[in-house]
Steps between C-alpha positions, in 0.01 A plus 500: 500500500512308792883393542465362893479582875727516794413550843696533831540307798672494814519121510615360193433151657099541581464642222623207315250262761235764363534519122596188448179379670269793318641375177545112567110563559456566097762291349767739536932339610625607795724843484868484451761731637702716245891526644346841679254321698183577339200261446389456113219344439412455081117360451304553170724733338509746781823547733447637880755549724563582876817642669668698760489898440820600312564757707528348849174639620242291599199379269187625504178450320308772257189629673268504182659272283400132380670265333280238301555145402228350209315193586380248302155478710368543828579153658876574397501911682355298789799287530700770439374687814443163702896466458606860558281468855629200596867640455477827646345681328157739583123407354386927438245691340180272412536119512574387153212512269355716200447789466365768247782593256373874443513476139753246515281203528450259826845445678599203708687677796677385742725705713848471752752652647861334546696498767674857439179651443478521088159449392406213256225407249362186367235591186301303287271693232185287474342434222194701355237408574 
């Protein structure tokens, strides 16, 4: 169902510092500009992308929303959020850890916001135990 994810940004360039950093983190290229000017960044079959708002206004994040990006474990959604700190972006919520799934099983979480304010995810299920 899933077909990918754009965000905006009012600075195509730290985002790019940003992302490519978050992703670099778990094995992901750097992003490449389309002739538009916005970042796309292709990693495990899913496709995310960041630009300037079509329609001249300035970008803004959703207040409720979440985007989330799979992890292979919890040492690799540590570097993940290690990376996304140390290039501008914001440690929130709970310091990365599990928590209780609600029915869904023991999550790995560890949580971000960019530099434009969208919120991000890093999620491992655990195994059962």
């Amino acid at each position: 169902m899933y077909s990918h994810m754009m965000v905006g940004s009012n600075d195509i360039d730290r985002s790019k510092k940003f992302y490519d950093a978050l992703f670099g983190a778990v094995g992901g290229k750097p992003g490449f500009q389309d002739p538009k000017g916005r970042l796309i960044y292709m990693h495990n079959g899913g496709l995310f992308l960041v630009s300037q708002p079509i329609d001249g206004e300035p970008a803004t994040h959703a207040n409720g929303g979440t985007i989330g990006f799979a992890m292979d474990g919890p040492e690799q959604a540590n570097a993940w959020h290690q990376a996304g700190v140390e290039a501008g972006g914001t440690a929130i919520e709970d310091a990365p850890g599990v928590r209780a799934g609600g029915g869904m099983g023991d999550l790995y979480l560890a949580y971000l916001r960019d530099p434009d304010g969208n919120k991000l995810c890093a999620l491992h299920r655990m195994p059962a135990a």
